[in-house]
VMD Tcl script that draws the C-alpha trace (Angstrom):
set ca {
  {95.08 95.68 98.98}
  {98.69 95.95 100.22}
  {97.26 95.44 104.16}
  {94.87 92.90 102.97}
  {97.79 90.75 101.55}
  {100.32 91.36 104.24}
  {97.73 90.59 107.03}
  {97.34 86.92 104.77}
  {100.96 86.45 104.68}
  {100.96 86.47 108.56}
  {98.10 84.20 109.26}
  {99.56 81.90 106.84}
  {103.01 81.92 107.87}
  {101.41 81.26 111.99}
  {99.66 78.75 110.89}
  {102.71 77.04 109.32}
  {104.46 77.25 112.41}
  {101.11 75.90 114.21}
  {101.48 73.00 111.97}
  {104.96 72.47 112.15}
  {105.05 72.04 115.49}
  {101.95 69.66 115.83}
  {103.64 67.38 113.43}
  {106.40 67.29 115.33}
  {104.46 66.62 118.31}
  {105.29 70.36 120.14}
  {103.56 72.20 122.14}
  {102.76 75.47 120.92}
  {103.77 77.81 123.68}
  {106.44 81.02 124.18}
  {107.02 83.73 122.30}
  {106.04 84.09 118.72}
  {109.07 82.76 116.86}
  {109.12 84.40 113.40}
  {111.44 87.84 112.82}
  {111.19 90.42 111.00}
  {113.55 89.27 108.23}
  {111.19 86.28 107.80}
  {108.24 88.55 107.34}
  {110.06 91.07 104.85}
  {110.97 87.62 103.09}
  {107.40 86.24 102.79}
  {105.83 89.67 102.47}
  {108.06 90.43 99.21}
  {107.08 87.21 97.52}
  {103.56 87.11 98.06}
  {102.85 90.60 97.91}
  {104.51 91.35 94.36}
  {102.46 87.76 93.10}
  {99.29 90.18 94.43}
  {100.38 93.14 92.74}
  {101.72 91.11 89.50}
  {97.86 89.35 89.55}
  {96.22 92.82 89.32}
  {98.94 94.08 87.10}
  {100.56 96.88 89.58}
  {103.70 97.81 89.59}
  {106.38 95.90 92.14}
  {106.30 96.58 95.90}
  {108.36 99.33 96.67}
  {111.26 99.64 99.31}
  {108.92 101.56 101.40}
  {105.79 99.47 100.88}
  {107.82 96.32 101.67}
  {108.95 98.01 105.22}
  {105.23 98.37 105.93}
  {104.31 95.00 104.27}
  {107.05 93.26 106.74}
  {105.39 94.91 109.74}
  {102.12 94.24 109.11}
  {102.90 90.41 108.25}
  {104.91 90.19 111.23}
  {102.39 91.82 113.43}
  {99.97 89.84 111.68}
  {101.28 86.58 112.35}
  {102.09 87.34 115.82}
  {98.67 88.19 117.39}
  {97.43 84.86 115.55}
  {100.28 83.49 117.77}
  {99.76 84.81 121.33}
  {95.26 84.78 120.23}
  {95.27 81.21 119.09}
  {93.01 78.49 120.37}
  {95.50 76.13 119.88}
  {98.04 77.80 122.19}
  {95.50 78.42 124.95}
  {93.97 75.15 124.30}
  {97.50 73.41 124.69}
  {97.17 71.56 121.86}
  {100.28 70.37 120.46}
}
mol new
graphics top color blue
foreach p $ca { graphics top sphere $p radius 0.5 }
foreach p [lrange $ca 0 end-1] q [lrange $ca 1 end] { graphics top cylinder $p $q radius 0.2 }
display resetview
């Protein structure tokens, strides 16, 4: 479940970013902008309202290291596989 979540945080985090910038009427191009703060940051708040739901304990320090990574990795191949960024579409 821990992957599962994670890999949601990521997807949902690019696709902020995709949105962001199409508002804003930019091209979504370069490198995937996120870091690997960001992703510990999203991971930990999302994740624990996962485990909280199904009444599991907290994330722990080293769940949240692999949480972070897989939410960062996550986000980033929707970044550099997107339609929108091959597409051009701002």
């Amino acid at each position: 479940m821990l992957a599962d979540a994670s890999r949601d945080v990521g997807k949902a985090w690019a696709r902020t970013w995709f949105d962001d910038l199409r508002r804003d009427g930019r091209l979504v191009s370069g490198g995937w902008p996120g870091t690997i703060s960001e992703a510990r940051g999203r991971a930990r708040i999302q994740v624990d309202a996962a485990l909280t739901r199904h009444a599991m304990a907290p994330i722990t320090r080293g769940e949240l290291a692999e949480a972070a990574r897989v939410t960062y990795d996550s986000a980033k191949a929707l970044w550099f596989g997107s339609k929108v960024r091959d597409e051009g579409i701002g």
